[in-house]
C-alpha positions as CSV (number, residue, x, y, z in Angstrom):
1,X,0.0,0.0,0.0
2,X,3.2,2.1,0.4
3,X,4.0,1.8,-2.8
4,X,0.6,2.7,-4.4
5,X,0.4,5.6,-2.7
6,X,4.2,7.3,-3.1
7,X,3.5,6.0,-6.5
8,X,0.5,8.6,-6.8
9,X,2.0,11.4,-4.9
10,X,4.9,11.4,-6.8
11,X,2.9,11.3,-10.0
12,X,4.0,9.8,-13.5
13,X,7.3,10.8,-15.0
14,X,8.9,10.2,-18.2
15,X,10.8,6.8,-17.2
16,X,7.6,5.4,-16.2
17,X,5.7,5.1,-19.8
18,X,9.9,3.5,-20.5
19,X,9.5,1.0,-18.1
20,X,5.3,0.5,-18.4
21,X,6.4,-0.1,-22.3
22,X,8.9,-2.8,-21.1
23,X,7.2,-4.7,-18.7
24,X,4.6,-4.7,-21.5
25,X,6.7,-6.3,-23.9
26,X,7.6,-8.9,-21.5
27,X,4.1,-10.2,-20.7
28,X,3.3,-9.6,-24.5
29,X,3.2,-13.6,-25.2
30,X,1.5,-14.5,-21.9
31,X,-1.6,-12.2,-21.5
32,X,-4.6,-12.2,-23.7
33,X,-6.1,-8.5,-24.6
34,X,-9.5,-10.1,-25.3
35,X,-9.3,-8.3,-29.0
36,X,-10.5,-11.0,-30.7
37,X,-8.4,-11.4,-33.4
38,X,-7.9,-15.4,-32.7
39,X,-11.8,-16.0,-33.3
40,X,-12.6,-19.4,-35.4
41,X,-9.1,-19.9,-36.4
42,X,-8.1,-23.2,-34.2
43,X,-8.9,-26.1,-36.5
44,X,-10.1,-28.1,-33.3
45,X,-12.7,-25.2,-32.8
46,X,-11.0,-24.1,-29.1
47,X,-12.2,-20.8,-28.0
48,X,-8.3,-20.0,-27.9
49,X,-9.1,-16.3,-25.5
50,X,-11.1,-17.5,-23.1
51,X,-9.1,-20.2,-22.1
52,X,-5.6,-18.1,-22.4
53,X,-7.9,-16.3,-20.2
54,X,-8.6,-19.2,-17.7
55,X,-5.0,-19.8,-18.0
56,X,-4.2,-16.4,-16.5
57,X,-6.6,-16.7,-13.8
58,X,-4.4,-19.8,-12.4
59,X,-0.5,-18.2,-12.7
60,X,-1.5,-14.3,-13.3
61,X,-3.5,-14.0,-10.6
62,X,-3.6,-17.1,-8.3
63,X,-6.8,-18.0,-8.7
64,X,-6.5,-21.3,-9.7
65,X,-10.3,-22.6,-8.5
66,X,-11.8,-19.7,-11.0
67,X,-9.7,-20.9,-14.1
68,X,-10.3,-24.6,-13.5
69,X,-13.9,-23.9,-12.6
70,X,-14.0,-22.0,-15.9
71,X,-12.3,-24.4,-17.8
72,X,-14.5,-27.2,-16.6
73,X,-17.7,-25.2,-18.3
74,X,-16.2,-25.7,-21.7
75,X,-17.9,-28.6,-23.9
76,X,-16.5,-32.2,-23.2
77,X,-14.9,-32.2,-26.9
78,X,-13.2,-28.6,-26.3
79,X,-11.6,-30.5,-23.5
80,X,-10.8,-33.3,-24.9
81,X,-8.4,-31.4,-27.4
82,X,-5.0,-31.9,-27.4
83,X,-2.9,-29.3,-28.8
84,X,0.1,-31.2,-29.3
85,X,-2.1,-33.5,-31.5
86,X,-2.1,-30.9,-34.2
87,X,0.9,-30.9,-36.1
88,X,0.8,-27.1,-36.6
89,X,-0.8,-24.2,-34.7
90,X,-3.2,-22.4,-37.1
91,X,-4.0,-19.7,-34.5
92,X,-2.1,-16.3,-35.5
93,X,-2.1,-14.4,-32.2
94,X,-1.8,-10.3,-33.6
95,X,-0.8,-9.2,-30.3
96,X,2.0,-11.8,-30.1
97,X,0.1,-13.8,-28.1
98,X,2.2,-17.8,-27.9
99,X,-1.4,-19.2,-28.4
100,X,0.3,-23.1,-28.8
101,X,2.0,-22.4,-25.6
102,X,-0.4,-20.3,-23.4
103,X,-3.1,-22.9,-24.4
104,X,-1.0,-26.2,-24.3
105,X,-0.5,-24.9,-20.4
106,X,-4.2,-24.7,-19.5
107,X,-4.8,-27.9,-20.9
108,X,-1.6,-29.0,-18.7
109,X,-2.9,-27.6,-15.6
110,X,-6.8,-28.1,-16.1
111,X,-7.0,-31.2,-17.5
C-alpha cells in the first residue's frame, strides 16, 4: 500500500511510460487483450481467448479454482483437445500472443 500511494503522490514521469512499455513487452506472449483477433481460427474449434484467459486466472492471478472452474464449463470435446495432437498451430495471435503455448498450459494444468 506504500508503494501505491508514493506512487500517486509522486505522480508519472517520463521513465515510467519506458519502463510501463517494457514490462509490456515482457508479458506480451503470456496475456490475452480479449481483441479478438484469434476468433474461429483453431482447426479443433477451441475458443483460444477465453481459455488463455482461464489460463491467466491460475498463474496471473492465483486464482486457480476460477480458471479450473471456468475451464470445466467448456464442452467435453473442447476438453478433450489436445494441442500437441495438431501438427501445426493455425491460431495467429496479432498481439504476439504464444497461443500453442499459453493454451498447451491450461490444458496441462486443467486437465
Amino acid at each position: 500500500m506504500d508503494e501505491n500511494f508514493k506512487a500517486v503522490v509522486t505522480g508519472w514521469k517520463e521513465d515510467d511510460s519506458k519502463i510501463l512499455a517494457a514490462h509490456l513487452e515482457k508479458i506480451r506472449p503470456l496475456y490475452c487483450s480479449m481483441c479478438g483477433g484469434c476468433e474461429g481460427q483453431c482447426s479443433k474449434g477451441l475458443p483460444v481467448h477465453d481459455i488463455i484467459r482461464y489460463v491467466s486466472y491460475a498463474e496471473g492471478y492465483g486464482e486457480f479454482a476460477l480458471g479450473r472452474e471456468n475451464w470445466q464449463q467448456l464442452n467435453e470435446s473442447h476438453q478433450a483437445v489436445r494441442c500437441g495432437d495438431c501438427s501445426e498451430c493455425t491460431v495467429k495471435c496479432p498481439s504476439g500472443v504464444r497461443v500453442f503455448d499459453r493454451v498447451s498450459r491450461a490444458q496441462e494444468l486443467f486437465a
